[in-house]
SEFI-174260 format. One record per residue: residue in one letter; y, z, x of N, C-alpha, C in turn. Coordinates in Angstrom, 1 decimal. Each point is the difference from the previous one (the first is absolute). Example, Ala and Ser with C-alpha at 12.3 -4.5 7.8 and 13.67 -1.06 7.14 Angstrom:
// residues 2
A/-5.7/7.8/13.2/1.2/0.0/-0.9/1.2/0.0/0.9
S/1.1/-0.7/-0.4/1.1/0.0/0.9/1.1/0.8/-0.8
This chain:
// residues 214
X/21.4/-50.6/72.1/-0.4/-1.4/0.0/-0.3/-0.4/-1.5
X/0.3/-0.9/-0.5/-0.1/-0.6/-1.2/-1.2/-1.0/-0.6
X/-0.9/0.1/-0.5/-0.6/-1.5/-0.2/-0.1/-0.6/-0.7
X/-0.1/-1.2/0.7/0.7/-1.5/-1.0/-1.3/-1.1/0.3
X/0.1/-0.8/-1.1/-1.4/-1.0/0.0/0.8/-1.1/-0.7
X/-0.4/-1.2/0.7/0.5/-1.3/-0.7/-0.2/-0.1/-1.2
X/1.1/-0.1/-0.5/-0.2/-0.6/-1.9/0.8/-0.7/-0.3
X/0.0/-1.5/-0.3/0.6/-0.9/-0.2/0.6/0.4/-1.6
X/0.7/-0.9/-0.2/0.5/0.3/-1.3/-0.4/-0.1/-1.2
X/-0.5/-1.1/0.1/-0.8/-0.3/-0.9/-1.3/0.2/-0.8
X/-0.9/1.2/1.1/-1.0/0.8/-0.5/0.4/1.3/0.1
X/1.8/0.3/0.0/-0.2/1.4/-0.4/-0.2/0.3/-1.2
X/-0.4/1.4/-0.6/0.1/0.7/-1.0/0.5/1.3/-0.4
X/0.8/0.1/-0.8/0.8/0.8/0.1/0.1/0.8/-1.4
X/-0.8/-0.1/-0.8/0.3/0.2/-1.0/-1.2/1.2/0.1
X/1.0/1.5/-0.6/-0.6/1.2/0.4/-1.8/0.1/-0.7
X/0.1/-0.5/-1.5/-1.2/0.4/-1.1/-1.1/-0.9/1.0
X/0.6/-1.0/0.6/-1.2/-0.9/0.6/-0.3/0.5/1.3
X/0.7/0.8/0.8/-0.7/0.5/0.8/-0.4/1.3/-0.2
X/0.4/0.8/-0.9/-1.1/1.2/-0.2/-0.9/-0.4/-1.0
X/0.0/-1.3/-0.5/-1.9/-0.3/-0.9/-0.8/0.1/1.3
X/0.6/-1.0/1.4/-1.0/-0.6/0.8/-0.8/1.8/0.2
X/1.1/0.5/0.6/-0.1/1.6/0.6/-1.3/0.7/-0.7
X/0.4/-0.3/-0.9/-0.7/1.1/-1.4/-1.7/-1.2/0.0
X/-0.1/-0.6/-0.4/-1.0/-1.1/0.5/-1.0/0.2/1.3
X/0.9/0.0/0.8/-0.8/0.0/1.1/0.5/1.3/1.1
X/-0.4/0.8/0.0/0.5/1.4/0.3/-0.1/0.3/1.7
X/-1.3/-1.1/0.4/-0.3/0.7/1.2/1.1/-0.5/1.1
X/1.1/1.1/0.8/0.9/-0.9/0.9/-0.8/0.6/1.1
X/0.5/-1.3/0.7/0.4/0.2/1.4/1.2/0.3/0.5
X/0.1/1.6/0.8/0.9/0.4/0.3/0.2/0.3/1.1
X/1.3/-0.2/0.6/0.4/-0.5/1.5/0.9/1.4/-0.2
X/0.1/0.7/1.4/0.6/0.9/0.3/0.5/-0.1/1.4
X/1.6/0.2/0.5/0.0/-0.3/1.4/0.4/1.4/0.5
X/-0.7/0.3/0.8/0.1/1.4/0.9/-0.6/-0.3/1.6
X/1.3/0.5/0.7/-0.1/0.1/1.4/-0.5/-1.2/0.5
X/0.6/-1.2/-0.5/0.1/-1.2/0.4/-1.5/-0.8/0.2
X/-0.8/0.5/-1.5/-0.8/-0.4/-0.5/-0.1/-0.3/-1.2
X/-1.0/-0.7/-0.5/-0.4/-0.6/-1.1/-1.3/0.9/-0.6
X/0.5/1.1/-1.2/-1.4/0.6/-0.4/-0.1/-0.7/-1.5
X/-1.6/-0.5/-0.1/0.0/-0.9/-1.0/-1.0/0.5/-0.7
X/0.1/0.4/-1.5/-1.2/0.7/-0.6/-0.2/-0.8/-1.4
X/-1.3/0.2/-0.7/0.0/-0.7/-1.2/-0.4/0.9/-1.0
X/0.8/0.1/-1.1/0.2/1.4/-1.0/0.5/-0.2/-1.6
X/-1.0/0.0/-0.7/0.5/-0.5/-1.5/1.4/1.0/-0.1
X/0.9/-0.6/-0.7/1.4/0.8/-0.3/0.5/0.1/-1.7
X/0.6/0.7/-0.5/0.6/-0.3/-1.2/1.3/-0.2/0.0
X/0.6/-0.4/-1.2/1.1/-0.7/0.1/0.8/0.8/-1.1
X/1.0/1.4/0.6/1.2/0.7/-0.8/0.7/-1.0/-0.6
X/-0.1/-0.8/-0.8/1.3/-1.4/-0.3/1.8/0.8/0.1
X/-0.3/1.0/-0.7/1.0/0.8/-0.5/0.8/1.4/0.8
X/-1.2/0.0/1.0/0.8/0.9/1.2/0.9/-0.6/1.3
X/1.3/0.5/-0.1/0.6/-0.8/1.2/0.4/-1.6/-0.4
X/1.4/0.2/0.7/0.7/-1.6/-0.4/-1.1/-1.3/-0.3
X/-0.8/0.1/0.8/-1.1/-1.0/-0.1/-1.5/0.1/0.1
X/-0.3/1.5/-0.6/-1.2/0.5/0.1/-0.6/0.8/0.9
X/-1.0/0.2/-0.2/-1.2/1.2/1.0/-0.9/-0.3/0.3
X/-0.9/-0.6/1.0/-1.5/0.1/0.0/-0.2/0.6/0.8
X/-1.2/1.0/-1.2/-0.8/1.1/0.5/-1.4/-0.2/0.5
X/-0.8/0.8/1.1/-1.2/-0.2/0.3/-0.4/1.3/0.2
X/-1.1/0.0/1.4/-0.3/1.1/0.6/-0.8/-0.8/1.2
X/-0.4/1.0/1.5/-1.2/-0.5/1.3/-0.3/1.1/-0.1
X/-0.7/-0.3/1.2/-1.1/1.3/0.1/1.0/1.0/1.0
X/-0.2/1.2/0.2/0.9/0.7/0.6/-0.2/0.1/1.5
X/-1.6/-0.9/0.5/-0.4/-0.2/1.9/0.9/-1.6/-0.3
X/0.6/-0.5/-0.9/1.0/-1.7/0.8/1.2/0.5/0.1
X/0.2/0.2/1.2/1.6/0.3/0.7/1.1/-0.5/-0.7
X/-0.4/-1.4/-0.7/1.2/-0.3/-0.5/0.8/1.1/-1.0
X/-0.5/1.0/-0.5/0.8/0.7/-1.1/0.9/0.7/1.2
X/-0.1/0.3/1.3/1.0/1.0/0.7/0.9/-0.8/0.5
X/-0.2/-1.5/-0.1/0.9/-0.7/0.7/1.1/-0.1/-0.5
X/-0.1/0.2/-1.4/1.3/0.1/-1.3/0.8/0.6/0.2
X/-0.3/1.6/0.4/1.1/0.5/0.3/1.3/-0.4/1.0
X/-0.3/-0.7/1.2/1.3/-1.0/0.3/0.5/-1.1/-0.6
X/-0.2/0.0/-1.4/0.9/-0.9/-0.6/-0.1/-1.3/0.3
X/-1.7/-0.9/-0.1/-0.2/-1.2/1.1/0.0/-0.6/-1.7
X/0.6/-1.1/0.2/0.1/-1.3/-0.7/-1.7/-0.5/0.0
X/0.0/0.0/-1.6/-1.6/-1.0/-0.5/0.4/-1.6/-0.9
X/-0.8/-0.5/-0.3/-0.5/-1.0/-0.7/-1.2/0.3/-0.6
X/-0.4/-0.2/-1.5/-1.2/0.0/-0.7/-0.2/-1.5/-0.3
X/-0.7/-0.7/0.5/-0.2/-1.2/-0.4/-1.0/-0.2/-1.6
X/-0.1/-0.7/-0.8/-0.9/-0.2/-0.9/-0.1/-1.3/-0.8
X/-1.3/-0.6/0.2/-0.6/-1.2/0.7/-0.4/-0.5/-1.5
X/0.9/-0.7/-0.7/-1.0/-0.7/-1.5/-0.5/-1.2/0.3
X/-0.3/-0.7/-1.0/-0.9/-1.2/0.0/0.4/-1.1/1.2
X/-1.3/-0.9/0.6/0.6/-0.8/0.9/-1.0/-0.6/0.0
X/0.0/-1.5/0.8/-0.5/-0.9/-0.1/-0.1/-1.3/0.6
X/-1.1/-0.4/1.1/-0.2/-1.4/0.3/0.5/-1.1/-0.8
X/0.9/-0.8/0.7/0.5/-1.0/-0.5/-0.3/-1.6/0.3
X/-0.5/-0.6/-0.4/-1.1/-1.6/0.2/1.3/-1.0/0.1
X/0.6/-0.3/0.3/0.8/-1.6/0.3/-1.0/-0.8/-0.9
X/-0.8/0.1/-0.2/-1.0/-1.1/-1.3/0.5/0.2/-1.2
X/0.6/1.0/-0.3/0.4/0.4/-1.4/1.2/-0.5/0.2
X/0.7/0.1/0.4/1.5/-1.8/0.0/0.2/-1.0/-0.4
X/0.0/-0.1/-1.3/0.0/-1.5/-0.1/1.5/-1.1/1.2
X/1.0/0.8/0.1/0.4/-0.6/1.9/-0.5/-0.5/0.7
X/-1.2/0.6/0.4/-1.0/-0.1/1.4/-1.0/-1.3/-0.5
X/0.1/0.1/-1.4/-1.0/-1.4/-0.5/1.3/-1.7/0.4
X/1.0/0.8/-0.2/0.8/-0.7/0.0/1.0/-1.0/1.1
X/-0.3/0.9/0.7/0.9/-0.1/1.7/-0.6/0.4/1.1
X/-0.8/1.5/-0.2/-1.0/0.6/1.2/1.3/0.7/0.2
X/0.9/0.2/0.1/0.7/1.0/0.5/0.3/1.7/-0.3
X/-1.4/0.4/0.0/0.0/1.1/-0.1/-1.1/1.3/0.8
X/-0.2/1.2/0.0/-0.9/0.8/0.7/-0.3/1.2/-0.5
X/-1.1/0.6/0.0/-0.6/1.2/-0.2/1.3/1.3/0.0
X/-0.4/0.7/-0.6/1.1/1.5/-0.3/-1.0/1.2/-0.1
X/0.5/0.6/-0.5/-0.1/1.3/-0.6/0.8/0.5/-0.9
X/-0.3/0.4/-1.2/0.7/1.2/-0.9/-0.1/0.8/-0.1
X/1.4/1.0/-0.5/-0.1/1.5/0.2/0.7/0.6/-1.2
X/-0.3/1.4/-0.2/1.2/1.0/-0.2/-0.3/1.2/0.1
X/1.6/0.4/0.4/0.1/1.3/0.9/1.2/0.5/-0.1
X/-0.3/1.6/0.0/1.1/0.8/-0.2/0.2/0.8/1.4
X/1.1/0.0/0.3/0.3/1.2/1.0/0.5/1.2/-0.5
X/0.1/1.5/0.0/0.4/0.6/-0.3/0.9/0.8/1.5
X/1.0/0.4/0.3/0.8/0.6/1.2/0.5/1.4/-0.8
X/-0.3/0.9/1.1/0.5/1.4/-0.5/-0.3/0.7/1.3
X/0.9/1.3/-0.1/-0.6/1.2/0.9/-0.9/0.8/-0.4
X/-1.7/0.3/0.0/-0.8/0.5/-0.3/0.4/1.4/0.6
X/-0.9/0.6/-1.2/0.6/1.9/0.4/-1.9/0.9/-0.3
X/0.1/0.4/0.7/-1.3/1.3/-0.6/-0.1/0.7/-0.5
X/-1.1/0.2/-0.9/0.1/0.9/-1.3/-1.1/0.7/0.1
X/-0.2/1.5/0.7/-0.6/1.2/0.6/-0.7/1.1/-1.1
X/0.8/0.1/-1.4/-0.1/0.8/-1.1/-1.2/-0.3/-0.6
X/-0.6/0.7/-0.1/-1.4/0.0/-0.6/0.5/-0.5/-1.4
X/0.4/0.4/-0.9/0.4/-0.7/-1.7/0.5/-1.2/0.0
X/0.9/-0.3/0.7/0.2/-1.5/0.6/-1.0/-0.6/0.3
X/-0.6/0.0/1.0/-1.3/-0.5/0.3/-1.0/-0.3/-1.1
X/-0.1/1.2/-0.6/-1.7/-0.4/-0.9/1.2/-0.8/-1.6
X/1.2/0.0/0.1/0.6/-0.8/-1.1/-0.3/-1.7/0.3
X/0.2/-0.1/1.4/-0.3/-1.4/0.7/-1.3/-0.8/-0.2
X/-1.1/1.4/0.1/-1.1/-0.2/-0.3/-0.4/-0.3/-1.3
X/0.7/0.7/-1.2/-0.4/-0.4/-1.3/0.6/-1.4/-0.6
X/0.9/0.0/0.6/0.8/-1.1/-0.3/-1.0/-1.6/0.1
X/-0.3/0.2/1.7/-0.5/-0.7/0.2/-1.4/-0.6/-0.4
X/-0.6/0.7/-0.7/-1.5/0.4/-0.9/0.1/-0.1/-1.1
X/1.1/0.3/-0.5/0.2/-0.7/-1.6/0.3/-1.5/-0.1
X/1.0/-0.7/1.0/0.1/-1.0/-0.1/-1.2/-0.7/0.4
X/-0.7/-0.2/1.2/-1.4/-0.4/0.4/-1.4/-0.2/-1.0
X/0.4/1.6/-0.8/-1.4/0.4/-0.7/0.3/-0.8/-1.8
X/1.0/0.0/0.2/0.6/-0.9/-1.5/-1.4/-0.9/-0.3
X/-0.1/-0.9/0.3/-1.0/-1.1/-0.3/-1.3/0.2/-0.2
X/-0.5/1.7/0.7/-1.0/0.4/-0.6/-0.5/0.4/-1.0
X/-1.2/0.0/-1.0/-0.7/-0.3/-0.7/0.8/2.2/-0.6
X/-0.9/0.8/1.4/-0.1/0.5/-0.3/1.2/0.9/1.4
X/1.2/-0.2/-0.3/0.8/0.5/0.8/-0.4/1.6/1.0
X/0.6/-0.7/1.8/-0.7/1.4/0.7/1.4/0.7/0.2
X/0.0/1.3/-0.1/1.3/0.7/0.2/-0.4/1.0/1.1
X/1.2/0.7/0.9/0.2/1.0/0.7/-0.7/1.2/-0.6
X/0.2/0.1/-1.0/-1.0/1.1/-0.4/-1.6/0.0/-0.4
X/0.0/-0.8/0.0/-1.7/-0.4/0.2/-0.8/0.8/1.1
X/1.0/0.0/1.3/-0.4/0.9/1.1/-0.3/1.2/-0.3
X/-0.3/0.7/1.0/-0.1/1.4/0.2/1.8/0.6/0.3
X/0.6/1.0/-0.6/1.0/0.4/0.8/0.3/0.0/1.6
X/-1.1/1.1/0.5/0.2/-0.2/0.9/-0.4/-0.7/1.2
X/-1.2/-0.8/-0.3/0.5/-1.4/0.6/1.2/-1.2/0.3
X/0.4/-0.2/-1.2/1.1/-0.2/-0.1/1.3/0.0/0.4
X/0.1/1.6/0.6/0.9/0.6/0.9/-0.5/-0.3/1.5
X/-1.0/0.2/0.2/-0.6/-0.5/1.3/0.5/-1.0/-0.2
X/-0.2/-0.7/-0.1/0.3/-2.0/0.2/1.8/-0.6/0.1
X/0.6/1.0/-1.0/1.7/0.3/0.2/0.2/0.3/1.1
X/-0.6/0.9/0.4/0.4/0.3/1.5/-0.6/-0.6/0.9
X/-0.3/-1.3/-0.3/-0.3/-1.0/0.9/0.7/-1.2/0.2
X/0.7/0.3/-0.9/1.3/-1.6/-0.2/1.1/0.4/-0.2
X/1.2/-0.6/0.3/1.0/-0.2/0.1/0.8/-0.9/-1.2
X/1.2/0.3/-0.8/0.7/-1.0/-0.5/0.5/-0.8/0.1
X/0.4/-1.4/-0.2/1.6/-0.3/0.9/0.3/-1.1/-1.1
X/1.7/0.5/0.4/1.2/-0.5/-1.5/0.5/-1.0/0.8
X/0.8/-1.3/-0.1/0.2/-1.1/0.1/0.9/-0.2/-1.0
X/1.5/0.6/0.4/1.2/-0.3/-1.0/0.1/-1.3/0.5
X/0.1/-1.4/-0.9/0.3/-1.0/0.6/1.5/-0.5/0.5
X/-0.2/-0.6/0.6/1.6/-0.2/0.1/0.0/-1.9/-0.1
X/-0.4/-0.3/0.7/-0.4/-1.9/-0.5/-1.2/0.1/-0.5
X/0.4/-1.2/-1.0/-1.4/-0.9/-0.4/0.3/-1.6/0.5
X/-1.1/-0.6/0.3/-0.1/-1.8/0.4/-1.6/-0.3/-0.6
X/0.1/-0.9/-1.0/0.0/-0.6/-0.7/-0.4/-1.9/0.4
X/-1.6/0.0/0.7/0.2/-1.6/0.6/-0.9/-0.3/-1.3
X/0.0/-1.3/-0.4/-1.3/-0.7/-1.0/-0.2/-1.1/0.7
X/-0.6/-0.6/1.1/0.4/-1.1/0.1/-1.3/-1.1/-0.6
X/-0.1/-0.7/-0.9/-0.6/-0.2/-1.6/0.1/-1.5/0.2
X/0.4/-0.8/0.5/0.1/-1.4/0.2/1.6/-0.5/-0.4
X/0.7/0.6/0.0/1.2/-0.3/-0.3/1.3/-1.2/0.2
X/-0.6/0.0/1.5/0.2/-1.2/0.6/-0.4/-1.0/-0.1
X/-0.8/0.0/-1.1/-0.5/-1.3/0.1/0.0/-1.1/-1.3
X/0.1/-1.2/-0.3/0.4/-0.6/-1.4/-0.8/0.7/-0.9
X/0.7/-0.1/-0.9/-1.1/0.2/-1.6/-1.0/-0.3/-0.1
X/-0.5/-1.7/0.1/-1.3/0.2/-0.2/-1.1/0.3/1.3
X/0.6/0.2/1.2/-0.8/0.7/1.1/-0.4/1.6/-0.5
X/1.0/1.0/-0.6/-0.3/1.1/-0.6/-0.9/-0.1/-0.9
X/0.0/-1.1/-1.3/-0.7/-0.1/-1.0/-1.8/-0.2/1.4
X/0.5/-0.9/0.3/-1.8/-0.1/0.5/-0.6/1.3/0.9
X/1.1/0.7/0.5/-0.4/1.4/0.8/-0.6/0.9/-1.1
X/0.9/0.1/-1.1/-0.9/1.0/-0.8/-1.2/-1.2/-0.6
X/0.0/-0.9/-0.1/-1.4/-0.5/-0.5/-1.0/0.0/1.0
X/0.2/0.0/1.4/-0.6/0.0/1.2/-1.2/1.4/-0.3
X/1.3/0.9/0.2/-0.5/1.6/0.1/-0.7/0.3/-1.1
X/0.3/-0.3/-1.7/-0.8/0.2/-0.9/-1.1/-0.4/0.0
X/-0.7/-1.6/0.9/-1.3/-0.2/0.2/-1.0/0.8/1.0
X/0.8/0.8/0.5/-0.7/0.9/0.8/-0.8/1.2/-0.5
X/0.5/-0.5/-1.5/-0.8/1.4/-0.4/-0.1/1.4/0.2
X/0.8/0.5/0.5/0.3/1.4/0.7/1.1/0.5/-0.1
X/-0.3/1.5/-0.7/1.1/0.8/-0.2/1.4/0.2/1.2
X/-0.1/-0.2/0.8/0.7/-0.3/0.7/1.0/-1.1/0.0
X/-0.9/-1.2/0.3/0.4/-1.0/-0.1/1.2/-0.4/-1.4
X/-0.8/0.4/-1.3/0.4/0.4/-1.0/1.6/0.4/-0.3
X/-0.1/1.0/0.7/1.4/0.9/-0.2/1.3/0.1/0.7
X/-0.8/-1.3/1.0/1.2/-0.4/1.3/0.4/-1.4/-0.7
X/-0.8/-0.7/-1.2/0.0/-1.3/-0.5/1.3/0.4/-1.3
X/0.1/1.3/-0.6/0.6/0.6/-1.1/1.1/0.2/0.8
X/0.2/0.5/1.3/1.3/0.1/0.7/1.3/-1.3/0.3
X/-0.8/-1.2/0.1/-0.2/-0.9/0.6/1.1/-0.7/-1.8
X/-1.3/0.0/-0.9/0.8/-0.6/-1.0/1.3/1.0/-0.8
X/0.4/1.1/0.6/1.1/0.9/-0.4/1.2/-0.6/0.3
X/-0.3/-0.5/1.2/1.3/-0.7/0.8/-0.3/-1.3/0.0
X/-0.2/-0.5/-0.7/-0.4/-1.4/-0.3/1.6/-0.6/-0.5
């Protein structure tokens, strides 16, 4: 079985660097696994191979008591979902709605799907690679960066043998922004002036999206 999510055309995104910034940006996915005509859904910061496989790699790791790593081995179809900036949208910020009233409340978003066959990765040196990987990029912005070796050895190895890898050769990317697009020029112009009075990083960076596609 395949999955598919409405995406109009007009908020797709397609353009690869823009969906592995979102990826790289905001790491933590939501990942959908279908085994034995269920839905296992976990949430797992991932990294992003750009350069492995036609269309990349994301790599993670679970813990080795979430079933989901044995479900891999039948070859079950995933989704990594990853969730960027988004945002309450006011019909008062319209100059339209000043105009006619013909308009209503939304939401903005953007979002990457990633589709692949996830595989497990059992090898202790694989494993704690996943782990360093993922601790250098995290620990970057630290003052005073924390690394894998900071541990004890063999603690370390204790806690490896507690988790599991898993690779995610992709096979699709989908690419939605949906940013106000549809709507005239100066309705966008007042969305991002909307959201910039809100003062909030958030708000902010869904206001920056907003005037990209302006």
């Amino acid at each position: 079985m395949t999955a598919m999510s409405y995406s109009p055309a007009q908020f797709q995104e397609t353009d690869p660097a823009t969906l592995h910034a979102l990826v790289r940006a905001h790491p933590l996915a939501t990942w959908i696994v279908q085994h034995q005509g269920e839905l296992l859904v976990n949430h797992i910061p991932m990294l992003l191979d750009a350069d492995r496989g036609a269309h990349g790699t994301l790599v993670g790791h679970v813990a080795r008591a979430n079933p989901v790593w044995q479900a891999l081995a039948a070859g079950a179809a995933s989704v990594a979902v990853f969730s960027g900036p988004q945002a309450y949208v006011s019909p008062n910020w319209y100059p339209s709605k000043h105009a006619h009233g013909k308009a209503v409340p939304t939401w903005n978003y953007s979002v990457v799907h990633a589709h692949g066959i996830p595989q497990a990765v059992d090898d202790p040196e694989r494993v704690l690679d996943v782990v360093s990987r993922l601790t250098q990029v995290h620990e970057a912005g630290q003052a005073l960066p924390w690394q894998v070796s900071d541990a004890s050895a063999d603690y370390i190895a204790r806690l490896l043998r507690a988790i599991v890898a898993v690779e995610i050769p992709v096979q699709r990317w989908e690419g939605r922004w949906k940013v106000s697009q549809n709507r005239p020029t100066p309705d966008q112009q007042g969305v991002a002036a909307g959201l910039n009075g809100l003062g909030t990083q958030a708000a902010a960076q869904m206001a920056a999206l907003v005037q990209q596609k302006t």
